[in-house]
C-alpha positions as a Python dict, from the first residue, in 0.01 Angstrom:
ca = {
    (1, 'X'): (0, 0, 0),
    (2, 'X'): (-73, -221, -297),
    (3, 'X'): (-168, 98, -515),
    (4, 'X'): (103, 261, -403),
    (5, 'X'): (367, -27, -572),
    (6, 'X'): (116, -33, -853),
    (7, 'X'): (130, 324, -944),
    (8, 'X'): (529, 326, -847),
    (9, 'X'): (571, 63, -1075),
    (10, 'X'): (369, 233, -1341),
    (11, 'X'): (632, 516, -1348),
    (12, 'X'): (920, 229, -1337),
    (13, 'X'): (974, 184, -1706),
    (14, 'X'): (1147, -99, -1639),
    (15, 'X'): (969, -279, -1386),
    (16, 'X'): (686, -210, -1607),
    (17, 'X'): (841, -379, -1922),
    (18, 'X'): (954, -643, -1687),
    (19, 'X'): (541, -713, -1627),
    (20, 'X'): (450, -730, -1984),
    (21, 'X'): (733, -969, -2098),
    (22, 'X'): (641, -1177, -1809),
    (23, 'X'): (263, -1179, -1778),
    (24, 'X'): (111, -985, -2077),
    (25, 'X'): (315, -1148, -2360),
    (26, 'X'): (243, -1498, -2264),
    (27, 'X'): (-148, -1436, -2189),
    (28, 'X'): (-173, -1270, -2545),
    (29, 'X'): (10, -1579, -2711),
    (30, 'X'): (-220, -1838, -2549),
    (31, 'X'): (-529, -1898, -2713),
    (32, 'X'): (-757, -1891, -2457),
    (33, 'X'): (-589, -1524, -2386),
    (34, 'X'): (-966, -1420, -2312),
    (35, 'X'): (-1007, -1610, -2021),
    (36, 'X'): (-669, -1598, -1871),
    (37, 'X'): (-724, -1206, -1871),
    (38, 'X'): (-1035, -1227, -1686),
    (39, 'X'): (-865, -1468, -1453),
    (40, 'X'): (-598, -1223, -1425),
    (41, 'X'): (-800, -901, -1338),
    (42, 'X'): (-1031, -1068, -1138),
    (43, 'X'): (-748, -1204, -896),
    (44, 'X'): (-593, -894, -923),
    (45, 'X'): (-906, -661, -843),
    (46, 'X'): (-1019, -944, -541),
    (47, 'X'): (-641, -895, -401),
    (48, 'X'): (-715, -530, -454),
    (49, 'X'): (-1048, -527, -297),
    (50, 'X'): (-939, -744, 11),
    (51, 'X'): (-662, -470, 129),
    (52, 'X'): (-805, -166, 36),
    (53, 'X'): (-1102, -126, 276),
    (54, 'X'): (-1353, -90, 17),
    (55, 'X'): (-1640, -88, 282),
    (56, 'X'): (-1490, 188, 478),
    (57, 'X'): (-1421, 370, 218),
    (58, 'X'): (-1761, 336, 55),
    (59, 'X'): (-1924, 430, 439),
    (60, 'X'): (-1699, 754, 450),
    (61, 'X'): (-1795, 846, 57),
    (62, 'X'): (-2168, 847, 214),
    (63, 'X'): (-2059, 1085, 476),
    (64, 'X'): (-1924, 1360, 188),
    (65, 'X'): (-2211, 1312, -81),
    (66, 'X'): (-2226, 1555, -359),
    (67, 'X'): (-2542, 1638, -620),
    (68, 'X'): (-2371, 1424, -879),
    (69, 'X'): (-2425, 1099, -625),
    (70, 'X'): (-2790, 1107, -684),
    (71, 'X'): (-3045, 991, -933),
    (72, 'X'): (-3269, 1264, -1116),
    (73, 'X'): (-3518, 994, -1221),
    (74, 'X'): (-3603, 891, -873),
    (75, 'X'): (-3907, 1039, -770),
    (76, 'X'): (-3880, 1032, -394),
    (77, 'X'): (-3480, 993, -328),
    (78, 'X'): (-3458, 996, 44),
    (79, 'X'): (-3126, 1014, 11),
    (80, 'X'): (-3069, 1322, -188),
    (81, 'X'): (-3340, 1495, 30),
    (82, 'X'): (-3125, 1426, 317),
    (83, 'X'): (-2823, 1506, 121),
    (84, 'X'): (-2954, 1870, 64),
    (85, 'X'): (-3082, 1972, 424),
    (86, 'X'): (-2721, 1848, 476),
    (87, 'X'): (-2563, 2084, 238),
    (88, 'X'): (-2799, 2385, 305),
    (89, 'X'): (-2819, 2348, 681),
    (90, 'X'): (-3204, 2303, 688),
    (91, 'X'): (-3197, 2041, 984),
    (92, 'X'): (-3117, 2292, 1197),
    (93, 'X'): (-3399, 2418, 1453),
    (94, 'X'): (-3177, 2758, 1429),
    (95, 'X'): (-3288, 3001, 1108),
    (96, 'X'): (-2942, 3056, 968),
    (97, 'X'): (-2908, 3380, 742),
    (98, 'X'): (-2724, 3430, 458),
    (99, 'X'): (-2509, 3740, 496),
    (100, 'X'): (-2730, 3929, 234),
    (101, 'X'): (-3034, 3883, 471),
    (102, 'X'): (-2824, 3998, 735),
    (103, 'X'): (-2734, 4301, 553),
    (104, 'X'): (-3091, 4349, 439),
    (105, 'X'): (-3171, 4361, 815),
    (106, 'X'): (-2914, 4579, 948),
    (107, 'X'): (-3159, 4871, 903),
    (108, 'X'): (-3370, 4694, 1138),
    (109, 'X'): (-3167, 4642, 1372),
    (110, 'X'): (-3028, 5017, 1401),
    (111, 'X'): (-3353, 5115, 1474),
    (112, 'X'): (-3459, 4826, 1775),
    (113, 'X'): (-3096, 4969, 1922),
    (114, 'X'): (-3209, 5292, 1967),
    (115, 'X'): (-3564, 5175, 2132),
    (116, 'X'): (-3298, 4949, 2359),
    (117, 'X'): (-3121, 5255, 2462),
    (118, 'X'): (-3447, 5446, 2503),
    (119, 'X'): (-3563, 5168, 2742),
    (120, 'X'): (-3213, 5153, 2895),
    (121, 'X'): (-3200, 5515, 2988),
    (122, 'X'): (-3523, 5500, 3138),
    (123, 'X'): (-3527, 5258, 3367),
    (124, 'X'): (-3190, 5401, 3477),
    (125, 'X'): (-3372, 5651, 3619),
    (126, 'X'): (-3651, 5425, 3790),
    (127, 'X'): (-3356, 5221, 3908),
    (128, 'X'): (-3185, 5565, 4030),
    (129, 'X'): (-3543, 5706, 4214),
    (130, 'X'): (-3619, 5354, 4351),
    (131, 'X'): (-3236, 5360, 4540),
    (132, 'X'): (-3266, 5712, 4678),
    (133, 'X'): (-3543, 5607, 4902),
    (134, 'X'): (-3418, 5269, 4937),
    (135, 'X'): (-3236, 5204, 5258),
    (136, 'X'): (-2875, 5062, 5302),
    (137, 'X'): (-2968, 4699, 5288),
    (138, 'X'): (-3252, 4737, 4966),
    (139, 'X'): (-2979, 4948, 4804),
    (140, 'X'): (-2710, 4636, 4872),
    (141, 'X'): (-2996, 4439, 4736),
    (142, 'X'): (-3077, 4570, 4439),
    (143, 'X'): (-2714, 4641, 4328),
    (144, 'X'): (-2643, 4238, 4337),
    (145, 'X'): (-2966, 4208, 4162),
    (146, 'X'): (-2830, 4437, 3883),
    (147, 'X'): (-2498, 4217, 3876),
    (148, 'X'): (-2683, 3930, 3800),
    (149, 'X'): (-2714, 3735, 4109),
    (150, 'X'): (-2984, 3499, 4197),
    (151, 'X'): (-3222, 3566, 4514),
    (152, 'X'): (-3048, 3259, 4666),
    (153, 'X'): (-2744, 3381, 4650),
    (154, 'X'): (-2860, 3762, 4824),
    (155, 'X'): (-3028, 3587, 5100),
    (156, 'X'): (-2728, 3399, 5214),
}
């Protein structure tokens, strides 16, 4: 709220004169201008400091770290290691591809579908002899099997 008046009074040419007639002039005319400065932007940082939630903001800035945060002369920067299996998603227990992997493997994976519908196909026909000398209740059986249901759920 604070910055917002600051930065509103920035583009206010005439509050903005207003400030410097009525606080810069008379600092720069003292003679101890040096310290009245200091006393200045230190009260005015501190009032600053004590509305903006610096904390908070400083705790979410740790949440969205970039390289830049980090020092290159640390040997072992915890931080920045962290920072990195962050960014490339190496925490994960999952092996996540890039897209050029995936496309790299797509070959693959044309082939282990046809073995899939080989294996499909064939025990089609197992499943197909195994019914035609199955009787009326195995048949009922093995068709709720093939759905998906558990065997607790057939032998209710």
């Amino acid at each position: 709220m604070i910055a917002d008046i600051i930065i509103s009074i920035e583009h206010d040419e005439k509050a903005f004169e207003n400030i410097v007639k009525t606080f810069v002039i008379p600092i720069l005319a003292q003679e101890n201008c040096d310290e009245l400065a200091d006393w200045y932007l230190y009260n005015t940082v501190n009032a600053l400091m004590q509305t903006v939630d610096i904390k908070g903001l400083a705790e979410v800035s740790k949440g969205y770290s970039c390289d830049k945060d980090f020092s290159k002369s640390t040997n072992i920067n915890y931080p920045k290691i962290d920072h990195d299996k962050k960014w490339n998603h190496s925490r994960s227990k999952i092996k996540i591809e890039s897209l050029d992997e995936l496309l790299e493997n797509d070959e693959e994976d044309i082939a282990q579908q046809e073995l899939d519908i080989e294996l499909v196909a064939i025990t089609n026909i197992t499943l197909k002899e195994i019914t035609e000398n199955a009787n009326e209740q195995e048949k009922q059986i093995l068709k709720l099997l093939s759905v998906g249901h558990a065997q607790g759920e057939i032998a209710k």
